[in-house]
C-alpha positions, -999 to 999 in steps of 0.1 A, spaced: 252 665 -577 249 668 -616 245 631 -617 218 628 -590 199 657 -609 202 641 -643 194 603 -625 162 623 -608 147 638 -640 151 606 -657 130 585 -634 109 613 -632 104 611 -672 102 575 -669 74 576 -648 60 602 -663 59 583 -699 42 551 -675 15 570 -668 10 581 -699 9 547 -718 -10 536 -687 -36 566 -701 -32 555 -735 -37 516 -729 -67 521 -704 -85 548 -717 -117 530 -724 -119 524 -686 -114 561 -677 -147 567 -703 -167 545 -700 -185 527 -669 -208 498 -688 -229 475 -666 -234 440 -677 -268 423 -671 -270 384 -675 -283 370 -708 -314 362 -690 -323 390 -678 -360 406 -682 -353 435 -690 -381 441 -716 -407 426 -689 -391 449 -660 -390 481 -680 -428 475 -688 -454 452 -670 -476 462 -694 -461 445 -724 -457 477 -748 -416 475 -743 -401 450 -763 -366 438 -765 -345 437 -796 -312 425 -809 -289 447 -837 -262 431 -854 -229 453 -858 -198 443 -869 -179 417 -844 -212 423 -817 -248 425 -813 -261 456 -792 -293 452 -771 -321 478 -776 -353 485 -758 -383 497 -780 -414 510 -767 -439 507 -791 -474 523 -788 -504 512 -816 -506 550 -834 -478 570 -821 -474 603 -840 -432 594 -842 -403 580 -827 -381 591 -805 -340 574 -810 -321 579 -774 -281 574 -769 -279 578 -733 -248 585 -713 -217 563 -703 -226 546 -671 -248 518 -661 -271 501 -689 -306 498 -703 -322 490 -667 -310 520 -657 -320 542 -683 -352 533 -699 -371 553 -669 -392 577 -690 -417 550 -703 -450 571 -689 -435 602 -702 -432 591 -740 -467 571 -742 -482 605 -727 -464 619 -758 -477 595 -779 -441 588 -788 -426 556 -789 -388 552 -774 -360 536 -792 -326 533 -768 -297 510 -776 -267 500 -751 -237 506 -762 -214 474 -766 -204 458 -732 -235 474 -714 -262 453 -704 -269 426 -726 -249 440 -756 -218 417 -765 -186 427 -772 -165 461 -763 -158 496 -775 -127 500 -790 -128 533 -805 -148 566 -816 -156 554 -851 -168 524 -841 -192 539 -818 -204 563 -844 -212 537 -867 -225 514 -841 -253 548 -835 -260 547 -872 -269 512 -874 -290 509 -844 -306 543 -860 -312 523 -896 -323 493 -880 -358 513 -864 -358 548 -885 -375 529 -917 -405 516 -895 -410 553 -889 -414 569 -927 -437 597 -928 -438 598 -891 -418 622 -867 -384 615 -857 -363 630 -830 -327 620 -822 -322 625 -784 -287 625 -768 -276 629 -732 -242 634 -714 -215 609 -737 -247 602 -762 -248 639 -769 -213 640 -796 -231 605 -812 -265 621 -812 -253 653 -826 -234 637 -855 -260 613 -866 -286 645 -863 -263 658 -888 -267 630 -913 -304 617 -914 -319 652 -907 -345 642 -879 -375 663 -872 -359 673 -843 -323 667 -824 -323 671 -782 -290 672 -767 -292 670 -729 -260 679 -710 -240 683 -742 -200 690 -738 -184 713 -766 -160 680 -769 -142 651 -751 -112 665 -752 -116 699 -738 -131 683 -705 -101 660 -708 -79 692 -705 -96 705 -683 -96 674 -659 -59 659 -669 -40 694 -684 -14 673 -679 -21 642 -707 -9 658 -743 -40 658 -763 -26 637 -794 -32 612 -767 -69 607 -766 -89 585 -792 -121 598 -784 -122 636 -789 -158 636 -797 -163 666 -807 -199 679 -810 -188 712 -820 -180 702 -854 -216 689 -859 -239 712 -841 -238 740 -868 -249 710 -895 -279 699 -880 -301 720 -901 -334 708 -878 -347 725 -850 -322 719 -821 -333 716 -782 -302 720 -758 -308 710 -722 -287 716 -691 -286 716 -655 -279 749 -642 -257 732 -611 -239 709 -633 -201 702 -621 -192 677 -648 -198 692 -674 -203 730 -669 -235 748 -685 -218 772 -708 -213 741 -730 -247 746 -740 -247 780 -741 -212 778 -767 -229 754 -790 -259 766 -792 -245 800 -805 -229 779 -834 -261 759 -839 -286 771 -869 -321 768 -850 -311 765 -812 -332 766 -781 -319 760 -747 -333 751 -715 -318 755 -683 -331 735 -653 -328 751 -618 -313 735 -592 -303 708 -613 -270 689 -613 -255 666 -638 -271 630 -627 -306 645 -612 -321 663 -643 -346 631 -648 -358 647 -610 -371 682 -620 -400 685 -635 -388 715 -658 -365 689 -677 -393 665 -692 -416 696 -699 -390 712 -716 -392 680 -744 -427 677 -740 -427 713 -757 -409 706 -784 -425 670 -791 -458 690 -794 -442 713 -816 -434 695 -846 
């Protein structure tokens, strides 16, 4: 009986370790949900008839990231979006009307393997400094102008820490999460923490944005709850928060109350 019990725990432990080098190993594909488009795709030319959307290419190391830019003759600033971890630049660049109404123009990269960006993410550094050099390759162009650093969903732990280091005009996070990890544990409480490679954790950079910061959320939203909002923005320096109504995780770009809330804040600086 002993020996059956001892033989049963042991499989059990085996496959219990499986899984969690199966976690470890594939962990990328549990994050992140890229969409690639075919080299000749028009993107530029389908995200704007008009011609103001322009397609360009930003070298990183071991890849080259694809970026749309919306560029407007006198805009009063830019605005630099890292959207969230599905789909790709087809996808996301939606608010085009919005941000020529604002007399902004709109900055927003892929991240690698989405779209027409080459290559693949490999871990959280690498992202971070893949944000910073898409940031440097437009914020120059911008000197003397306002610049705002908009994140959403996955974007929002990217966005926050790069906030932290150029000290934009101001920072929007839009469905922010405290960190990675805690909505790991709270989704797998059974994968040891030491386990993930991307912890992302916004927390640490919210209360060194010394801008104004806007923090957005959908009061419905399942995936990531809206007291992660209301958490960082008590640790935040200038924090305002916005929640949307009715709104759910994927639908905020659907209530009115979400683009009005930015419009607010884009007149305001």
């Amino acid at each position: 009986m002993l020996v059956g019990a001892a033989g049963t725990l042991a499989a059990a432990g085996a496959a219990y370790g499986a899984v969690l080098g199966a976690v470890s190993h594939f962990q990328e594909r549990l994050l992140f949900h890229p969409e690639p488009l075919p080299a000749d795709y028009p993107l530029a030319s389908r995200a704007s008839p008009a011609g103001d959307v322009h397609e360009e290419r930003i070298a990183v190391d071991g890849a080259v990231l694809d970026a749309l830019h919306l560029r407007l003759s006198a805009p009063k600033g830019i605005v630099f979006f890292l959207h969230g971890n599905a789909g790709n630049l087809s996808t996301w660049f939606v608010n085009a009307d919005f941000y020529r109404r604002a007399n902004f123009d709109l900055f927003m990269p892929d991240y690698r393997g989405y779209g027409r960006s080459t290559g693949r993410i490999q871990g959280e550094a690498q992202l971070r400094d893949d944000a910073a050099r898409a940031w440097a390759s437009v914020a120059p162009r911008y000197e003397g102008r306002r610049r705002v650093i908009v994140g959403r969903s996955l974007g929002t732990a990217l966005a926050a820490g790069l906030a932290a280091s150029v000290r934009p005009d101001l920072t929007v996070l839009v469905s922010p999460y405290w960190s990675i990890a805690e909505l790991a544990r709270r989704a797998y409480p059974w994968i040891p923490g030491g386990l993930l490679r991307y912890p992302l954790e916004t927390y640490r950079d919210v209360p060194r944005i010394d801008g104004p910061l806007l923090l957005i959320h959908g009061e419905r939203d399942t995936v990531i709850p809206p007291d992660h909002s209301l958490r960082l923005a008590r640790i935040a320096r200038r924090p305002e928060t916005a929640m949307i109504a009715g709104a759910g995780h994927g639908d905020l770009q659907d209530f009115g109350d979400y683009l009005e809330a930015i419009r607010r804040r884009l007149d305001a600086i």
